[in-house]
PyMOL commands that place a pseudoatom at each C-alpha (Angstrom):
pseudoatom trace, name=CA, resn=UNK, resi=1, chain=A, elem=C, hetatm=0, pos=[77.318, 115.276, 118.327]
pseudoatom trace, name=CA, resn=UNK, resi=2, chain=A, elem=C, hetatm=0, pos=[74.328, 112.974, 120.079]
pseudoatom trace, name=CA, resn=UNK, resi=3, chain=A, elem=C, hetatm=0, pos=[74.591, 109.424, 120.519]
pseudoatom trace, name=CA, resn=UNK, resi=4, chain=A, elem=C, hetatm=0, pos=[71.284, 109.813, 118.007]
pseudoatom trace, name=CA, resn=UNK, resi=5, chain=A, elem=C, hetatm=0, pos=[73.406, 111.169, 115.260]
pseudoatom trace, name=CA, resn=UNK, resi=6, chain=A, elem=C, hetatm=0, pos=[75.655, 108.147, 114.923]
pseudoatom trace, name=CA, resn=UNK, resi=7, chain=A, elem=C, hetatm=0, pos=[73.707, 105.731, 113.263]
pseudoatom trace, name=CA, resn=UNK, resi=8, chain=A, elem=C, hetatm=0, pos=[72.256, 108.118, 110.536]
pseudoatom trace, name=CA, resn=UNK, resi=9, chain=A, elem=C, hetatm=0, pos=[76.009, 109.297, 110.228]
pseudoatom trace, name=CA, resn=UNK, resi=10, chain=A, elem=C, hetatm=0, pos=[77.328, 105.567, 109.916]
pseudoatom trace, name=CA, resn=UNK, resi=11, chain=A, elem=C, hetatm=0, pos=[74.852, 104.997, 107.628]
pseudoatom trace, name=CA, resn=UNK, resi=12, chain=A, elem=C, hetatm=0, pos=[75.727, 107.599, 105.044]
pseudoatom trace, name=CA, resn=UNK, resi=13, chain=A, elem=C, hetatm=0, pos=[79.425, 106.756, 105.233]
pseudoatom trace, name=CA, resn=UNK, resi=14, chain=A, elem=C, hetatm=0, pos=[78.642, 103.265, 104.097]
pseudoatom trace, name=CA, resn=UNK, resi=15, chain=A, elem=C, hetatm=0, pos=[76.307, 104.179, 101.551]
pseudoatom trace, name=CA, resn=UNK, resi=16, chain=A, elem=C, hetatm=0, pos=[78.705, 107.120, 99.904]
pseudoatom trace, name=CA, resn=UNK, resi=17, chain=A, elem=C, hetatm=0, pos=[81.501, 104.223, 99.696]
pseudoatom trace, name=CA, resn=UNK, resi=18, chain=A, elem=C, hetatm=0, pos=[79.097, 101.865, 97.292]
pseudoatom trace, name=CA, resn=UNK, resi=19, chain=A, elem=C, hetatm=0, pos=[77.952, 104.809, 95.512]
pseudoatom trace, name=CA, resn=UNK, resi=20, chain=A, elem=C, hetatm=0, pos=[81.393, 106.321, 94.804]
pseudoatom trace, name=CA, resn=UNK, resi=21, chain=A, elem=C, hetatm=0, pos=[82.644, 102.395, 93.258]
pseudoatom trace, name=CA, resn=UNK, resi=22, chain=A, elem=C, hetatm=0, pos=[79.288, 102.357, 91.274]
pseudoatom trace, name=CA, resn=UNK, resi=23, chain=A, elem=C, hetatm=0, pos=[80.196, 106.515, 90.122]
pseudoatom trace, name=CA, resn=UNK, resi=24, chain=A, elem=C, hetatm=0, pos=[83.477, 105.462, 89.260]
pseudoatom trace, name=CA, resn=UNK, resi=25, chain=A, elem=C, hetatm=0, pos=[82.412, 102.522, 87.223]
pseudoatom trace, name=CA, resn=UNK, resi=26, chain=A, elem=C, hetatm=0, pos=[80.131, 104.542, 85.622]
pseudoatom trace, name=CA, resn=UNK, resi=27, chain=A, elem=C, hetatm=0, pos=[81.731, 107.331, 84.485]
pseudoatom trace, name=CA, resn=UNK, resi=28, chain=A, elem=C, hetatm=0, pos=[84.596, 104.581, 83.378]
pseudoatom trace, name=CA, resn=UNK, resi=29, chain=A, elem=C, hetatm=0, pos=[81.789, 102.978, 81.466]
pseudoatom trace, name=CA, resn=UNK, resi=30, chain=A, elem=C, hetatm=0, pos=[80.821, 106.317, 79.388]
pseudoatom trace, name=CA, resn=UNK, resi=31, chain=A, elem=C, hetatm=0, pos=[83.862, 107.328, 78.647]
pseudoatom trace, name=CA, resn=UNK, resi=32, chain=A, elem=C, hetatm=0, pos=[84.969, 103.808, 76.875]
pseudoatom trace, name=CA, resn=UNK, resi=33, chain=A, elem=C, hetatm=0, pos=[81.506, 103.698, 75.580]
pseudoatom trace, name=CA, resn=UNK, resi=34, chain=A, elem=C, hetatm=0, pos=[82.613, 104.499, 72.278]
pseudoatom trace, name=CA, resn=UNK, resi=35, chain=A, elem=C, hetatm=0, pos=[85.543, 102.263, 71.974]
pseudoatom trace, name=CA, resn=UNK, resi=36, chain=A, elem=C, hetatm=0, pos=[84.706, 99.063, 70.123]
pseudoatom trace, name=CA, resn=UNK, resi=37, chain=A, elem=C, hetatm=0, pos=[84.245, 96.140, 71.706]
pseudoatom trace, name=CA, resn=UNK, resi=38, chain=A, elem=C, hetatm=0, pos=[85.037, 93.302, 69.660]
pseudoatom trace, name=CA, resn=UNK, resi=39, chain=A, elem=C, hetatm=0, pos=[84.265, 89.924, 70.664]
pseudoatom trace, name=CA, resn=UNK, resi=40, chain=A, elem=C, hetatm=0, pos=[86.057, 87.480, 73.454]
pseudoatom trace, name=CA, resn=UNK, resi=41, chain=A, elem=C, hetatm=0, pos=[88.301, 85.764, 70.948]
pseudoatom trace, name=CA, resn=UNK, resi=42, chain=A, elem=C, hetatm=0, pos=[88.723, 88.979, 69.012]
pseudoatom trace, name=CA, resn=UNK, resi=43, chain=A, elem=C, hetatm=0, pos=[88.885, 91.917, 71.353]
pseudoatom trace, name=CA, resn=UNK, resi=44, chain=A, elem=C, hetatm=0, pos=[88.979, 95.315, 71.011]
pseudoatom trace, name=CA, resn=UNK, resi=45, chain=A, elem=C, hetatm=0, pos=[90.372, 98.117, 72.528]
pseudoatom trace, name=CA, resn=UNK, resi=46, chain=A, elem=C, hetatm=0, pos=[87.033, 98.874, 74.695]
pseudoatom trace, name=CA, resn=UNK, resi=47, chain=A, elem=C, hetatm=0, pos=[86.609, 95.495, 75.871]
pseudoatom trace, name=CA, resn=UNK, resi=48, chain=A, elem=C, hetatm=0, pos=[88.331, 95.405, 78.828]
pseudoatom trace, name=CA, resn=UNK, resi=49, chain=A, elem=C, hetatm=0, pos=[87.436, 98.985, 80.067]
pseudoatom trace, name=CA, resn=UNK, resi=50, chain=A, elem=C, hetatm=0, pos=[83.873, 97.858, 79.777]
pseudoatom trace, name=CA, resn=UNK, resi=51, chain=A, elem=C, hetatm=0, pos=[84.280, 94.422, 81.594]
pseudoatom trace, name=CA, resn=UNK, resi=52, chain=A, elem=C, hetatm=0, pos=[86.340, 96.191, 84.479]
pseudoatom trace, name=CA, resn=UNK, resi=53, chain=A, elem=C, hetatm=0, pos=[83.201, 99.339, 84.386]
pseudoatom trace, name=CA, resn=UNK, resi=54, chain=A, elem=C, hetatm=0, pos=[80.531, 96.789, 84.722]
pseudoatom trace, name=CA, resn=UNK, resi=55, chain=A, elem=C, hetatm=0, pos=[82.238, 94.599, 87.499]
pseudoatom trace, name=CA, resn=UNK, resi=56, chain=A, elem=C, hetatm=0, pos=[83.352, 97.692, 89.453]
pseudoatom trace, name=CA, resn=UNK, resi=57, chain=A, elem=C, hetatm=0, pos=[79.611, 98.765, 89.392]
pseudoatom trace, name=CA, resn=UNK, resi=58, chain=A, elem=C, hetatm=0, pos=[77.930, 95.085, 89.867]
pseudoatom trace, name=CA, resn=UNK, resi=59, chain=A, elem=C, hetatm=0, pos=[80.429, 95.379, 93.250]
pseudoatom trace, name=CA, resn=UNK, resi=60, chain=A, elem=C, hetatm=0, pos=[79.091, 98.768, 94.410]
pseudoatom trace, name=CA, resn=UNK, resi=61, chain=A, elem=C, hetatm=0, pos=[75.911, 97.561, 94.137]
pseudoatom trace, name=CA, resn=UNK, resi=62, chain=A, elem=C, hetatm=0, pos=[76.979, 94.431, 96.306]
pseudoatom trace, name=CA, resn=UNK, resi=63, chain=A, elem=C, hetatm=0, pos=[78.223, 96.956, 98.918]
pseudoatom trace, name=CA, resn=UNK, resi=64, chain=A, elem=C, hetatm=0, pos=[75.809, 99.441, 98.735]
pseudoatom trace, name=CA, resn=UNK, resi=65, chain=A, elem=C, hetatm=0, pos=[73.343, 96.839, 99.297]
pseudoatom trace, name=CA, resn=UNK, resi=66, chain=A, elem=C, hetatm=0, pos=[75.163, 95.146, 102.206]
pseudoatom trace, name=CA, resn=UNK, resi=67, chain=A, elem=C, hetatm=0, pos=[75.728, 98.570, 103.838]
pseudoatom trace, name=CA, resn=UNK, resi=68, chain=A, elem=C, hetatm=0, pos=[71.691, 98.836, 103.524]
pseudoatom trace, name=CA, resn=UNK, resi=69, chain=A, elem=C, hetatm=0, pos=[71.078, 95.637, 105.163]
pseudoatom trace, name=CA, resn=UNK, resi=70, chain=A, elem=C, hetatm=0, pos=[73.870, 95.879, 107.965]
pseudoatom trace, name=CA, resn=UNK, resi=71, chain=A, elem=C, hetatm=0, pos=[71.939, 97.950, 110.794]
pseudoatom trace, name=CA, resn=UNK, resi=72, chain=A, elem=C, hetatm=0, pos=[73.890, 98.293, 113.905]
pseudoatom trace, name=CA, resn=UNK, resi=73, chain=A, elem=C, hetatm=0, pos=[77.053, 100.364, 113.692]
pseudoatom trace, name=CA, resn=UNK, resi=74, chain=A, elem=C, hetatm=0, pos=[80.344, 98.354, 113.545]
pseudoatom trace, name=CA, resn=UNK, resi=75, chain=A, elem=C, hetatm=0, pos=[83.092, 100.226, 114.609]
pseudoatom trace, name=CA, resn=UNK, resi=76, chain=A, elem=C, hetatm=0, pos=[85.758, 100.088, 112.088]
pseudoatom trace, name=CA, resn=UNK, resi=77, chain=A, elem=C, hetatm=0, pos=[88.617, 97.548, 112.455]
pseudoatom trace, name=CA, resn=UNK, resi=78, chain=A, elem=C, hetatm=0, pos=[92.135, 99.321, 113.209]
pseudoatom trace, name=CA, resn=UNK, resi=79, chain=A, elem=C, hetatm=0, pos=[94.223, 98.687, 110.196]
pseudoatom trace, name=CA, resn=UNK, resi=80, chain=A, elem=C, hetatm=0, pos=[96.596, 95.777, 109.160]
pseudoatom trace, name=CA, resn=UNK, resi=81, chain=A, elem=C, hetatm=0, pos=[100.022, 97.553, 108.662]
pseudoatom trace, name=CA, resn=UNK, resi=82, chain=A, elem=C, hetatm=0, pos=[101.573, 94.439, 108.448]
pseudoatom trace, name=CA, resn=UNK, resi=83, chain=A, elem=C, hetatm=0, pos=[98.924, 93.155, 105.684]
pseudoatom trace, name=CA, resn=UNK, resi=84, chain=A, elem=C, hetatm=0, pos=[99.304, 96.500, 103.822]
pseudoatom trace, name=CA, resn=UNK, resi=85, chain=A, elem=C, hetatm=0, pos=[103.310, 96.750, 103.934]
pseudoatom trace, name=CA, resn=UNK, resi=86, chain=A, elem=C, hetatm=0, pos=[103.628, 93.378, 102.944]
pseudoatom trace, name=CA, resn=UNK, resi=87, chain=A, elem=C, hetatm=0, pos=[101.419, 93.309, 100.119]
pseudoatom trace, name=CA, resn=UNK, resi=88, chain=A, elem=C, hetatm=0, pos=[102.378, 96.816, 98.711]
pseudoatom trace, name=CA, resn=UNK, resi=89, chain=A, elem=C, hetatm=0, pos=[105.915, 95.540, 99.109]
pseudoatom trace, name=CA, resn=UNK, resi=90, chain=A, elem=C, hetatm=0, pos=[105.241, 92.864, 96.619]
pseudoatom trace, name=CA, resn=UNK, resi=91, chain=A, elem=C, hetatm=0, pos=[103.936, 94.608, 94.275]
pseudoatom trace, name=CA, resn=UNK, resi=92, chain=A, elem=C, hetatm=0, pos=[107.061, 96.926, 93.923]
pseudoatom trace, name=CA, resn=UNK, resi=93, chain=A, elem=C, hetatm=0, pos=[109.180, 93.810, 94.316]
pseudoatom trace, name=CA, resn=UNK, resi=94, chain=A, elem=C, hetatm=0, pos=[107.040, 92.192, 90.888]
pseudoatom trace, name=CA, resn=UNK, resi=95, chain=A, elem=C, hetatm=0, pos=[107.698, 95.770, 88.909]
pseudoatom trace, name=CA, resn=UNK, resi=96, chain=A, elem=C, hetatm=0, pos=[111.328, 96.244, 90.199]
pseudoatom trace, name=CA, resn=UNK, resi=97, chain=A, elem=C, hetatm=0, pos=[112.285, 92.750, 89.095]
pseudoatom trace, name=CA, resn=UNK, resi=98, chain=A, elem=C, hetatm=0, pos=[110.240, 91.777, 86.009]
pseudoatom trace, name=CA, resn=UNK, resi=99, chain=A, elem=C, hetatm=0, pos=[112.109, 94.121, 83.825]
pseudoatom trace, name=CA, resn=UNK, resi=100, chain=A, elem=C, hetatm=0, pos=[115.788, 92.701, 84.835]
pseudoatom trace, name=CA, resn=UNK, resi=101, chain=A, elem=C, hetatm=0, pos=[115.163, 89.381, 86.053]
pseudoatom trace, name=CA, resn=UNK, resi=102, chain=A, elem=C, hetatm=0, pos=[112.061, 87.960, 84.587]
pseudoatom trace, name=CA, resn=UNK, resi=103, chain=A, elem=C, hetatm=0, pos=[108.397, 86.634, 85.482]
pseudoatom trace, name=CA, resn=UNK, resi=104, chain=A, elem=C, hetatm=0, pos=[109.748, 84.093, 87.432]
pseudoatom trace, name=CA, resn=UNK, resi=105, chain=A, elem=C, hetatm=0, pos=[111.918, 85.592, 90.092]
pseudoatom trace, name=CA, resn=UNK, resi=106, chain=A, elem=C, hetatm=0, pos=[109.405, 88.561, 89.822]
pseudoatom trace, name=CA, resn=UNK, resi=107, chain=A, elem=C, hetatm=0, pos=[106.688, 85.957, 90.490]
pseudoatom trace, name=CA, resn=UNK, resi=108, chain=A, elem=C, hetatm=0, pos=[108.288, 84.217, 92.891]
pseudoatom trace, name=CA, resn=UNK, resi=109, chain=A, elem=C, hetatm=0, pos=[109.246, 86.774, 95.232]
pseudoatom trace, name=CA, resn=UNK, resi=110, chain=A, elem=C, hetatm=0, pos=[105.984, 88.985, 95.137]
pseudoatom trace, name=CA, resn=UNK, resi=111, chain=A, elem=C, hetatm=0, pos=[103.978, 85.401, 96.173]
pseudoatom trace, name=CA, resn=UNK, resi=112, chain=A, elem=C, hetatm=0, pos=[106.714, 85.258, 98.568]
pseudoatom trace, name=CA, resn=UNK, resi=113, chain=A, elem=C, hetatm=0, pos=[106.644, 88.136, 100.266]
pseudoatom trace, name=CA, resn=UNK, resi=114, chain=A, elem=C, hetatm=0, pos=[102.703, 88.667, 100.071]
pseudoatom trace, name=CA, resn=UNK, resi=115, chain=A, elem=C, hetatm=0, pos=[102.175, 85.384, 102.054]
pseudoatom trace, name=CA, resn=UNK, resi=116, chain=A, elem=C, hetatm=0, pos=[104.426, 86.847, 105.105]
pseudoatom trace, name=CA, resn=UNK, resi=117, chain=A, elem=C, hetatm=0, pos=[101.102, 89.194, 104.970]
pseudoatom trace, name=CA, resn=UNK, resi=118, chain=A, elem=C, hetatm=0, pos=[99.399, 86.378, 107.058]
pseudoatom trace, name=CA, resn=UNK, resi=119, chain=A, elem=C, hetatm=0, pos=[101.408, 85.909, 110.371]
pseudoatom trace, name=CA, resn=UNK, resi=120, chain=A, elem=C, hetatm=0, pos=[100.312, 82.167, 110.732]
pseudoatom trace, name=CA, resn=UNK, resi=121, chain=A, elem=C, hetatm=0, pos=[101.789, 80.993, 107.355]
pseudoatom trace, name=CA, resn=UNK, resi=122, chain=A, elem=C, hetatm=0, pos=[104.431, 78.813, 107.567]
pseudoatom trace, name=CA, resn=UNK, resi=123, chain=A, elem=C, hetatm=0, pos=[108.104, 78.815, 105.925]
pseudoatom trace, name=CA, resn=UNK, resi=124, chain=A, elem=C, hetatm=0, pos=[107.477, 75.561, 104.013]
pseudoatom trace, name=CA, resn=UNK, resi=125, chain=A, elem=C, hetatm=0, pos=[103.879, 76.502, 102.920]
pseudoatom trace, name=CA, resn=UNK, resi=126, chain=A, elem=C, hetatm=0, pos=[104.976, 79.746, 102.078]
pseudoatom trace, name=CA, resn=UNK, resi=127, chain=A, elem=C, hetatm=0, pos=[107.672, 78.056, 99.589]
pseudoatom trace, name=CA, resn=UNK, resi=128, chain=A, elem=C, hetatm=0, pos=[105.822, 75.327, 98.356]
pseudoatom trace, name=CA, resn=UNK, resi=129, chain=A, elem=C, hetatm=0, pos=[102.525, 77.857, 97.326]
pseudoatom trace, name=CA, resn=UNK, resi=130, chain=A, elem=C, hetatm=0, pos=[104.952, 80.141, 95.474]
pseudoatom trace, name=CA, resn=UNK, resi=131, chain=A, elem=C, hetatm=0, pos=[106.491, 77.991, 93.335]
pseudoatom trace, name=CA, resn=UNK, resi=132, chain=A, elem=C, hetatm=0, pos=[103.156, 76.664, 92.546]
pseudoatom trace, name=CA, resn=UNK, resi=133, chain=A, elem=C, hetatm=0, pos=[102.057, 79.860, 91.587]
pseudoatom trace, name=CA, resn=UNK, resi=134, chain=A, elem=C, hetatm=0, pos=[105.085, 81.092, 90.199]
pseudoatom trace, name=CA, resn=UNK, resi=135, chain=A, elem=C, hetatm=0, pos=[104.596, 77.400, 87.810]
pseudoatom trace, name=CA, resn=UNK, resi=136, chain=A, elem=C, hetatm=0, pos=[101.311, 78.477, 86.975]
pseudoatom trace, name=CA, resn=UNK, resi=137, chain=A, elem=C, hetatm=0, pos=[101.884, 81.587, 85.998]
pseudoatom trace, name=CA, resn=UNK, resi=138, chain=A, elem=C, hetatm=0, pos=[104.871, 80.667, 83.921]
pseudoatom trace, name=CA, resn=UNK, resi=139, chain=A, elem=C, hetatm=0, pos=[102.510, 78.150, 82.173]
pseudoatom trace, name=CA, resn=UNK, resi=140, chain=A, elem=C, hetatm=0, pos=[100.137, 80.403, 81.977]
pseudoatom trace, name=CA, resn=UNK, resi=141, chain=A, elem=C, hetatm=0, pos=[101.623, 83.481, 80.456]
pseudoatom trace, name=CA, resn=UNK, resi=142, chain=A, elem=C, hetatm=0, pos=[104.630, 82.524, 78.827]
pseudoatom trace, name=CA, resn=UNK, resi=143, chain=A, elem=C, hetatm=0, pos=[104.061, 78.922, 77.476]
pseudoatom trace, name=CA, resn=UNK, resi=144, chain=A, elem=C, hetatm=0, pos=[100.176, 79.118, 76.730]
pseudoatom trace, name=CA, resn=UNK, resi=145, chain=A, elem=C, hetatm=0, pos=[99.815, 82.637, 76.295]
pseudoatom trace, name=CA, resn=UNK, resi=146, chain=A, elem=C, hetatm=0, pos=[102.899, 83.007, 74.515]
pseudoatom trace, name=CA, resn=UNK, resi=147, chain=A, elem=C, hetatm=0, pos=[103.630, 86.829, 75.549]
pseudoatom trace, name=CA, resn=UNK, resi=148, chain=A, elem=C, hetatm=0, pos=[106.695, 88.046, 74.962]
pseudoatom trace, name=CA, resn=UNK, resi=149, chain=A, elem=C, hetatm=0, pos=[108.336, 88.116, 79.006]
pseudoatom trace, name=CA, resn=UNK, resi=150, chain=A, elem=C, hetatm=0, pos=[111.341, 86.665, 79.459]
pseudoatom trace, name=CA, resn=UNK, resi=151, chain=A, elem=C, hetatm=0, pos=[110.948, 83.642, 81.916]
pseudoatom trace, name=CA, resn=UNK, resi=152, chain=A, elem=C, hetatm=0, pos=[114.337, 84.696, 83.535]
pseudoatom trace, name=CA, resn=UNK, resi=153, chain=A, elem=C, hetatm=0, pos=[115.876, 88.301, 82.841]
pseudoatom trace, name=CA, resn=UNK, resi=154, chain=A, elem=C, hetatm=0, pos=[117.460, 89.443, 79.469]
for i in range(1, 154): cmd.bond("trace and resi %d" % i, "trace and resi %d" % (i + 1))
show_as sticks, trace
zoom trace
C-alpha cells in the first residue's frame, strides 16, 4: 500500500463508522415504526425505541460529519484496558448485586468501581461521589419513581 492510499483509506473507515450508527438507528426506527407511541406522560410501547432510533441517528450524523471535517489522519489512540475493565466490571457488579442486595449496594459499588477507571481519582472523592450518586439514584428511582426495587436486598 502507498503512502497515497492512506488518507482515502482513513477516510472511509471514519465515514463507514457514522454510517453504520445512522444504519442501525434506522433500521431500529422501521422496525418500531408501527408500535404506538403514546405521549410523554402516557407512553407507549414504541416510544422509547423511537427516542433511542432518532438519537442514535442524530449521533451518526454528528460523527459522520466530524469524520468529514477532520482532514489529516490521526492515528488511533492504543486502548484504555484499565478504563474498559473497570467500567465493564461495574456493570456486572450492578447486575450481580441488584437482584440480592438491592439498588443501593448495587449502586454504590458500580459508581465505585467505575471511578477507579480514572487513575487520578482520589479515595475520598471516589467515596464521597458515590454516595451522592448512589442518594440520587435512590431518590430518584425508588422514592420519586416509586419502582418496585428493593433499596437493600430481599
Amino acid at each position: 500500500m502507498q503512502d497515497t492510499d492512506r488518507p482515502t483509506i482513513s477516510l472511509w473507515r471514519r465515514l463507514i463508522s457514522g454510517a453504520t450508527v445512522i444504519v442501525f438507528g434506522a433500521a431500529m426506527l422501521g422496525i418500531s415504526w408501527s408500535y404506538p407511541t403514546g405521549s410523554v406522560s402516557q407512553m407507549g410501547p414504541g416510544f422509547m425505541p423511537h427516542v433511542i432510533a432518532i438519537g442514535l441517528m442524530i449521533m451518526g450524523a454528528a460523527v459522520l460529519l466530524a469524520d468529514l471535517r477532520d482532514t489529516g489522519l490521526s492515528k488511533g489512540a492504543p486502548p484504555h484496558w484499565r478504563a474498559l475493565i473497570l467500567i465493564s466490571a461495574s456493570v456486572i457488579v450492578f447486575g450481580a448485586v441488584i437482584t440480592r442486595g438491592g439498588l443501593v449496594p448495587a449502586m454504590f459499588g458500580a459508581v465505585l468501581i467505575s471511578t477507579q477507571a480514572n487513575s487520578r481519582t482520589s479515595i475520598l472523592g471516589t467515596l464521597v461521589y458515590s454516595v451522592v450518586v448512589t442518594l440520587c439514584g435512590w431518590l430518584l428511582f425508588i422514592v420519586a419513581l416509586g419502582l418496585p426495587i428493593s433499596a437493600f436486598g430481599r
